[in-house]
N, C-alpha and C positions, 0 to 999 in steps of 0.2 A: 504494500500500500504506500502509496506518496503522501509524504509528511508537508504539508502546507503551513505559511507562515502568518500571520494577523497581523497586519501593521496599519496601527491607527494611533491618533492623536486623542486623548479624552481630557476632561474637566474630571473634577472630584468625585462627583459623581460615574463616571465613565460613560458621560452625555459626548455626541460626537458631531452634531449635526444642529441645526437648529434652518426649519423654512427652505428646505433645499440646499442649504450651504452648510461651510464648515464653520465652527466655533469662533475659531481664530487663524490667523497665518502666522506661524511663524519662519522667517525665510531658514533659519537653519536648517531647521527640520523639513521642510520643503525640499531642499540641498540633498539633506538625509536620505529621503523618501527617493528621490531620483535616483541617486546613488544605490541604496537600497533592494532598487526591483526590475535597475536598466536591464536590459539581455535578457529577462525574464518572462512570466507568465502573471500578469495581475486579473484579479478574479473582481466583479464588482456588479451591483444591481443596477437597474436600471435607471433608478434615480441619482445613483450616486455616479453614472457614464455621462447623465444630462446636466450635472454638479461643475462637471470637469469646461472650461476655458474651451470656448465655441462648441462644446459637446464636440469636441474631436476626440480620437482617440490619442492616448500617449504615447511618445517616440518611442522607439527602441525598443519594445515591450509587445509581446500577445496581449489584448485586450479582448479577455472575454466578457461576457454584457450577458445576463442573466435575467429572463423575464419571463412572464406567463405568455405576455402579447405575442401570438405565433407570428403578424403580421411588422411585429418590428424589425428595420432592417438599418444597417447603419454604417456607410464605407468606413473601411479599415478595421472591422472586430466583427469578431466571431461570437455570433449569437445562439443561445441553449436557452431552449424552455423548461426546461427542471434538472432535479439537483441528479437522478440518475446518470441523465445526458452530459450531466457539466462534469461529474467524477470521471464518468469516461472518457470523456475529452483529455481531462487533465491527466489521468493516468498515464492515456495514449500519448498527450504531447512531449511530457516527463519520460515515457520509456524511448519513442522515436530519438530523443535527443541524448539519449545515455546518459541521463541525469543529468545533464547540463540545466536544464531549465529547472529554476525553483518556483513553485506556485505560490504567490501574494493574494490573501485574500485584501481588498482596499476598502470595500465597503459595500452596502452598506448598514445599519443596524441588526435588520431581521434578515440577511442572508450572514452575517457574522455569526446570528443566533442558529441558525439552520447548518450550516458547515463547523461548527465549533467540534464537534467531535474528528474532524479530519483533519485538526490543526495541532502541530505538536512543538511550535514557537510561534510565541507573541514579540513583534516591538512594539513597545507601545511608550508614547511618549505624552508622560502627565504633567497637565499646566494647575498649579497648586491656587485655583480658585471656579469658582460656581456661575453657570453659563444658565441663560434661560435656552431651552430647549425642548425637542419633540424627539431626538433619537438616540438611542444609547446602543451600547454594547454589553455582553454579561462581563460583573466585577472577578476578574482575574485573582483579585487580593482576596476574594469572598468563595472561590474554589480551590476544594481540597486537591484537584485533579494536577492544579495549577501552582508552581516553585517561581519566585524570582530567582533569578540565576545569573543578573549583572545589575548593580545600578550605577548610573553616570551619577555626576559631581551636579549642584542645579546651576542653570542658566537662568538670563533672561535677557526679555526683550521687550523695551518699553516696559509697561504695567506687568509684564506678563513675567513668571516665575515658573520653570519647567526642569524636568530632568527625563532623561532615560530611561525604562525598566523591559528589562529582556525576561521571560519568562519563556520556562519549557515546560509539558504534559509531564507528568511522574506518575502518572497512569489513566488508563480510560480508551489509549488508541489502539 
């Protein structure tokens, strides 16, 4: 089985979203994120394809786009109507490439919630204050299934006060 990785940004909460958008920017992390998932495979719902900067898809990356709508179609990303079709994609794209490719899940809330079991590293990058919002993620710190396993030193930017936490499965996949 292909171990997928969860890379998201939360509030205290592990709110992610608010109104079709994200919380906050912060450019390192942004940096990060690029860095993070270029040459790769990023997994994300349909709201969260329509999120992203002229709803294009992102460089350098498979952009898969996960939706019920069988009639969505969108150049440059490869579209799955459910979570059977998207495992199998993913499996298939991860074996074609001899493990070259790592799958990112990106977003967004209830596809985090839905794939969570196939995930066996989180990055997740917490900004140490409370966001009005509509979309979360499940608390990492609040499952037993779930170890921090690095944390960075805090930053910040403007108002904003954040750090690193890597987290891996220590059982469940």
């Amino acid at each position: 089985m292909t171990a997928w990785t969860m890379i998201f940004a939360v509030d205290l909460d592990w709110n992610i979203g608010y109104d079709g958008d994200m919380l906050f920017k912060i450019h390192a992390d942004l940096r990060r994120f690029r860095r993070m998932t270029q040459s790769n495979l990023i997994i994300m719902g349909r709201k969260t394809f329509e999120s992203l900067p002229e709803q294009r898809p992102l460089p350098n990356r498979v952009n898969i786009v996960v939706t019920r709508d069988r009639a969505y179609r969108r150049e440059g990303v490869t579209v799955v109507h459910d979570l059977d079709a998207l495992k199998s994609l993913v499996d298939g794209l991860v074996a074609d490439s001899g493990g070259d490719l790592r799958p990112f899940l990106i977003g967004g809330g209830e596809l985090a919630r839905q794939c969570l079991p196939w995930c066996a590293h989180a990055l997740i990058t917490k900004v140490f204050r409370r966001f009005d919002a509509d979309t979360l993620i499940p608390n990492l710190d609040e499952d037993p299934d779930w170890a921090t396993v690095w944390t960075s030193r805090r930053y910040s930017q403007e108002d904003l006060v954040y750090q690193y936490v890597n987290y891996e499965r220590v059982s469940g996949v």
